[in-house]
Structures are given as structure tokens and as C-alpha cells.
C-alpha positions as CSV (number, residue, x, y, z in Angstrom):
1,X,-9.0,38.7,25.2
2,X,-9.0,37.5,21.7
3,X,-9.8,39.9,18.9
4,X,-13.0,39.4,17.3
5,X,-11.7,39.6,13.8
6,X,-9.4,36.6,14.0
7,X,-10.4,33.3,12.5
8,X,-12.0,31.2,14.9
9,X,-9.3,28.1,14.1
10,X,-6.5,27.6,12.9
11,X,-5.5,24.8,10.5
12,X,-1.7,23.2,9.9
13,X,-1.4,20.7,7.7
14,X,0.9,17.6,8.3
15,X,2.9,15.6,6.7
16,X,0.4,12.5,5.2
17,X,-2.2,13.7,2.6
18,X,-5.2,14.9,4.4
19,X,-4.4,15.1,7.6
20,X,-4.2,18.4,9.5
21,X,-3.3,19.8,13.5
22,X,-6.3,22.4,13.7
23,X,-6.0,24.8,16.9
24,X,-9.3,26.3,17.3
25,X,-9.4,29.6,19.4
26,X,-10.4,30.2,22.8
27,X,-11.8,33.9,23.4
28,X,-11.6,34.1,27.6
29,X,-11.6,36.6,30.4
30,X,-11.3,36.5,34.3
31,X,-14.7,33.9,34.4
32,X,-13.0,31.4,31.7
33,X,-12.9,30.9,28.1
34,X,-15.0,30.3,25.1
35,X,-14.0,28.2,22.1
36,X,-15.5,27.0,18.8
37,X,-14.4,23.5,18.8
38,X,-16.5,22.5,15.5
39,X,-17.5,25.1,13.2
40,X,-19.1,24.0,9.4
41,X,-18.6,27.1,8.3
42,X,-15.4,27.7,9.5
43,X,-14.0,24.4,8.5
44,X,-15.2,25.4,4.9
45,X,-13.4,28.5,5.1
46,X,-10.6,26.3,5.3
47,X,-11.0,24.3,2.3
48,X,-12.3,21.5,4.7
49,X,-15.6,19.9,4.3
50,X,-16.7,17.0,6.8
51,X,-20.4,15.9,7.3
52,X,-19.9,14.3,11.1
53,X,-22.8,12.1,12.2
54,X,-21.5,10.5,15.7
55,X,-19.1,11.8,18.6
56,X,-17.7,9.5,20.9
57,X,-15.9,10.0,23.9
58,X,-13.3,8.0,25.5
59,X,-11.7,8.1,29.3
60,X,-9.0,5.9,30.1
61,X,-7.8,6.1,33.5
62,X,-3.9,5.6,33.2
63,X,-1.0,6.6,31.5
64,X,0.0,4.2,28.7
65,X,-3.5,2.8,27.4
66,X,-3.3,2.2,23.5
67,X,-6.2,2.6,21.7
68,X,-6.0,1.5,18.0
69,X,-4.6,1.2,15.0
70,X,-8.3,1.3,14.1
71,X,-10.4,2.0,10.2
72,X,-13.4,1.0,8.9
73,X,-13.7,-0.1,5.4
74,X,-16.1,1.5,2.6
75,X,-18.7,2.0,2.6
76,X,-18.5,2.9,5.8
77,X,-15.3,4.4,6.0
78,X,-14.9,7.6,8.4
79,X,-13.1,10.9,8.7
80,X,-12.4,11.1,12.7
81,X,-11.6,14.6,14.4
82,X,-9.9,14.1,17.8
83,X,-9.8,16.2,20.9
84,X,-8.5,15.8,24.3
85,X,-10.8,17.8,27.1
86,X,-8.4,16.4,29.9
87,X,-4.9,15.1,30.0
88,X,-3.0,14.2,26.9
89,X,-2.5,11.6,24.3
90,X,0.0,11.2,21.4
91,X,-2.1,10.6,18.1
92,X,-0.8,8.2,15.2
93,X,-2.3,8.3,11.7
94,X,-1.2,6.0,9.4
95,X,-1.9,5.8,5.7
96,X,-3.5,2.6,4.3
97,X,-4.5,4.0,0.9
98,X,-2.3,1.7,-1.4
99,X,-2.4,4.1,-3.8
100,X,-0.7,6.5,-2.1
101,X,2.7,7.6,-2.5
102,X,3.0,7.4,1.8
103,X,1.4,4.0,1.7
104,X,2.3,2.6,5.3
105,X,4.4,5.6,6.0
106,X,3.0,7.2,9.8
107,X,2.2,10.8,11.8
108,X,1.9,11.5,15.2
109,X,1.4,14.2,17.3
110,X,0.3,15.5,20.9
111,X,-2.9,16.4,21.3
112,X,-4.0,17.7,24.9
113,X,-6.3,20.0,26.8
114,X,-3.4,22.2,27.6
115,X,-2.8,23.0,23.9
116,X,-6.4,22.8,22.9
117,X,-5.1,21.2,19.5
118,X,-7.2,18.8,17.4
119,X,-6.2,16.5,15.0
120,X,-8.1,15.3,11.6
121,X,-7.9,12.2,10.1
122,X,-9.4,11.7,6.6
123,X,-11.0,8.0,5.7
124,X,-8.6,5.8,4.4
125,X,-6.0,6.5,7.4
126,X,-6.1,4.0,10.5
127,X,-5.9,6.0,13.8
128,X,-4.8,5.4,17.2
129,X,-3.6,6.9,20.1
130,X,-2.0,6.4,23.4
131,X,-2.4,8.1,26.7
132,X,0.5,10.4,28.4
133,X,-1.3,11.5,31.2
134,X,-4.0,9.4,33.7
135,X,-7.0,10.5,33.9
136,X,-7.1,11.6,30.1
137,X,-10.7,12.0,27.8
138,X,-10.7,12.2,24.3
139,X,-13.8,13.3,21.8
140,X,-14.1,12.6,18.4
141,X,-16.3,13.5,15.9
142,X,-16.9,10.8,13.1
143,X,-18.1,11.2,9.5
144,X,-20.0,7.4,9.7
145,X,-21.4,5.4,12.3
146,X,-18.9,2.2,13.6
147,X,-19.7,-1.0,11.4
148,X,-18.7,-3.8,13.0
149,X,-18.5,-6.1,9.9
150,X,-16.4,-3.3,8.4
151,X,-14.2,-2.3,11.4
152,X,-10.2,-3.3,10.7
153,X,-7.5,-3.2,13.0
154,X,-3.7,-3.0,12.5
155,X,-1.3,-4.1,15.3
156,X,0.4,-1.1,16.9
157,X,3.9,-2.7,16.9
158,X,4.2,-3.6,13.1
159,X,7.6,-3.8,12.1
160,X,7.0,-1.8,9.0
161,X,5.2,0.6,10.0
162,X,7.7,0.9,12.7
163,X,5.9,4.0,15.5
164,X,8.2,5.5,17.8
165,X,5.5,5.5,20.8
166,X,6.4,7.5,23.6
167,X,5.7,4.5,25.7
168,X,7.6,1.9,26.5
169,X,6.1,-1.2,25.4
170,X,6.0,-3.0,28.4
171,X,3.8,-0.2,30.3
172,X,1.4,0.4,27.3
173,X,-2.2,-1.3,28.7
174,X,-4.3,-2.9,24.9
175,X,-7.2,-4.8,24.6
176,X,-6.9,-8.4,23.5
177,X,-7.9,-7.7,20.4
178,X,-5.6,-4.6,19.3
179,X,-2.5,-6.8,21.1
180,X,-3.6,-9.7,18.4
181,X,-4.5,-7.2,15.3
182,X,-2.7,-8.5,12.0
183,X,-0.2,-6.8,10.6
184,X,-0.7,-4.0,7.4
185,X,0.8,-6.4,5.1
186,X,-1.3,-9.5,5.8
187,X,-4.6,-7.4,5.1
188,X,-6.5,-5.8,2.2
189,X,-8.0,-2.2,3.8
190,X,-9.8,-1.6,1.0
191,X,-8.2,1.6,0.4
């Protein structure tokens, strides 16, 4: 058992501006476990403040689906915090904020159920992940509802943004319209 005087998560930041690995903790006995995935108050304690108004969850039933490299424009633009609650995915963030001294520059890490590990992703990042495991869910926790008219896209395989998925490309399993997303450099993300 967990003491009771530990903080209830755990927060690591990574390498892009705003962007953090949070582990929350998971207080169990013989019956299971109990864990605060999302805690206001705790997040605050962290010097983290995120006003989520949707959750969405995702299945995908085999290894290799690609999901992304997603963002919404402002006004609509969200933070996303990403769990797995089965299976395992490796997460990319890549920063879009022109502005930024890591302008097109990339993260990725695993997140799974096994390592009960989140990952936060502040607005102005595109996200997307692919699946190591079948059989894998993911939840995440958004700061503004999807906008279709404000939704972007960035191809997975752009050359300068170069990700080293886990994947090989020829198993990895995208919609038509992430396969066909244009790359960073022919786009404005508003950022």
C-alpha cells in the first residue's frame, strides 16, 4: 500500500515547452487498486492548470494504427491529456508554435496501462499516436470541444519533422485523410 502522505501524481516534464509525462498514483491492496487519474487540485499543486470540457476514448484493434498528427486552431485550440486503460501506444507531440525556439522539433514517449503514465499536451502542439499492442484504448481529456472547421492535420511521415516511429511504415494502418495530411511547411497552424 501506498502511503497516504504522498502526492497523488507525479509530474516530469519533457523536453518541448509545456509538455509533461504525469504518473499518477495507484493506492491498491489484495482486491485491486485505486488511482486519481484527474485531480484539479492536484494538477494546481503542480503549477498546472487545465479547464477540460470533453474526454474521448479511442479503441483500435491492432498493433500499428496511427492516429494523428492532429491540432485545432484558435479559438478553439485544445490542451489534450492522454491515457492508455489497455495495451500501449507511443505518443508524439510536435511543436507548431512558430514562435518557438523548438518550432517543428518532436517528443515521443510510451504511454500504457502497464506504466499507468499520462502524457499532457498543451494547445499549440499537434499530437498523435500509434498503437504497440492490439487491443489498445486510449482516453483523453480535452480543454475545447473538436471544431471541424478548425481541425488541422500534419502528415505523420514529414521529412522535417522526421519521427522515429516504432513502426515500420508499411505495417502502420491510417485513415485516408491522415495518409494525405500536408506537410508542416505547406500550412499556417496558427500558432
Amino acid at each position: 500500500m501506498l502511503a497516504r502522505n504522498r502526492p497523488v501524481l507525479e509530474v516530469r516534464p519533457l523536453a518541448l515547452e509545456g509538455v509533461c509525462e504525469i504518473s499518477p498514483l495507484r493506492r491498491g491492496d489484495a482486491r485491486g487498486f485505486l488511482s486519481e487519474v484527474w485531480s484539479e487540485r492536484a494538477m494546481a499543486a503542480a503549477g498546472l492548470s487545465f479547464a477540460f470540457v470533453q474526454e474521448n476514448h479511442s479503441y483500435s484493434a491492432a498493433r500499428g494504427v496511427l492516429r494523428g498528427l492532429h491540432f485545432q486552431k484558435e479559438p478553439a485550440a485544445q490542451d489534450k491529456l492522454i491515457r492508455v486503460v489497455r495495451g500501449s501506444i507511443f505518443d508524439v507531440a510536435v511543436d507548431i508554435r512558430r514562435a518557438s525556439p523548438t518550432f517543428g522539433k518532436w517528443i515521443g514517449i510510451i504511454v500504457s496501462a502497464q506504466a499507468w503514465n499520462q502524457i499532457l499536451i498543451p494547445r499549440g502542439l499537434a499530437h498523435g499516436f500509434v498503437t504497440l499492442e492490439a487491443e489498445t484504448e486510449v482516453q483523453y481529456k480535452l480543454s475545447a470541444p473538436y471544431r471541424p472547421d478548425l481541425a488541422g492535420a500534419i502528415r505523420f511521415d514529414d521529412p522535417d519533422i522526421a519521427i522515429d516511429w516504432p513502426v515500420p511504415p508499411q505495417q502502420l494502418q491510417l485513415s485516408e485523410s491522415d495518409r494525405s495530411a500536408p506537410l508542416l511547411a505547406a500550412i499556417d497552424p496558427g500558432f
